[in-house]
C-alpha positions as CSV (number, residue, x, y, z in Angstrom):
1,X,94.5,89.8,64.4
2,X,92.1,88.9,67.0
3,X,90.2,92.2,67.1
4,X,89.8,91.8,63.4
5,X,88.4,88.7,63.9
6,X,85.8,89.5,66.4
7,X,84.6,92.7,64.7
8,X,84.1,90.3,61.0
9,X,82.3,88.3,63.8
10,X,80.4,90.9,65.1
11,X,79.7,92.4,61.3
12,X,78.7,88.9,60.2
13,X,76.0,88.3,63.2
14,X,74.5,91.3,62.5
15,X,74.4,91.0,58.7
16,X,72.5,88.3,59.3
17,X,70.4,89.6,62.3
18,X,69.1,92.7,60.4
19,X,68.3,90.6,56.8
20,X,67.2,87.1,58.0
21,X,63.8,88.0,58.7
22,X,61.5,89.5,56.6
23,X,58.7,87.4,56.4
24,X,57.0,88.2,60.2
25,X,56.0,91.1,58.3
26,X,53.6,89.8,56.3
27,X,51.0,89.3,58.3
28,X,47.3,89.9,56.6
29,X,45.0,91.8,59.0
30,X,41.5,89.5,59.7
31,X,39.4,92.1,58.8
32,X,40.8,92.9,55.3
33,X,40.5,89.6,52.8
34,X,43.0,89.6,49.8
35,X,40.6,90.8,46.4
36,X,41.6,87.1,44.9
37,X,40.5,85.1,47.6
38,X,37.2,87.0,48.1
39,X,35.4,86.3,44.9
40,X,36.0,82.7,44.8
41,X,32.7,82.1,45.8
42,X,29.1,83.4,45.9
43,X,29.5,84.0,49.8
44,X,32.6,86.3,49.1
45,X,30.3,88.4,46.3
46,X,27.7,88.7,49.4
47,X,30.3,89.9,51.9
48,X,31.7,92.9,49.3
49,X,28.0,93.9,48.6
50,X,27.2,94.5,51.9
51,X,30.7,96.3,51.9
52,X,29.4,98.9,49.3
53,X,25.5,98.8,51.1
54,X,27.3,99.7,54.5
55,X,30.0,102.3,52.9
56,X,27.1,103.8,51.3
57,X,24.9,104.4,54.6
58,X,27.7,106.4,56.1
59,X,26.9,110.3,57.4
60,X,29.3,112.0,54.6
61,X,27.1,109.9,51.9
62,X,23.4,110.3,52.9
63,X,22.2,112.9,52.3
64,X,24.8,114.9,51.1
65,X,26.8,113.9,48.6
66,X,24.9,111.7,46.9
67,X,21.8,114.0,46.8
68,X,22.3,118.0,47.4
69,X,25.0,118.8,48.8
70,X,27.2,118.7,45.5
C-alpha cells in the first residue's frame, strides 16, 4: 500500500514537472521583430527597407546573381 502510494506520488510530481512549463520557451530573439509589430509605424517600414537594401549588398547577390552569373 505504501509503495503504491509513493510511486502515484512520484508519477504525479513528475506529471506535473515535465507539463507545467511551456511558456519559458517562448522567448522572441531581439534581433528578429514579429512581421505584425513591425509595420505599425513608418519607422518599422524604414527598418525592413534597409533589411532588403543590406540583404541585397551581400557577395552571393552583387554581381552574380543579379547580373551574369545566371
Amino acid at each position: 500500500m505504501m509503495k503504491r502510494i509513493k510511486i502515484l506520488l512520484v508519477a504525479g510530481i513528475l506529471f506535473s514537472l515535465l507539463t507545467g512549463c511551456e511558456d519559458w520557451l517562448d522567448v522572441n530573439a531581439s534581433s528578429q521583430l514579429d512581421r505584425n509589430d513591425l509595420f505599425k509605424s513608418e519607422n518599422g517600414y524604414g527598418e525592413a527597407l534597409t533589411g532588403v537594401y543590406a540583404k541585397m549588398c551581400d557577395k552571393s547577390l552583387y554581381g552574380r546573381e543579379l547580373t551574369f552569373d545566371i
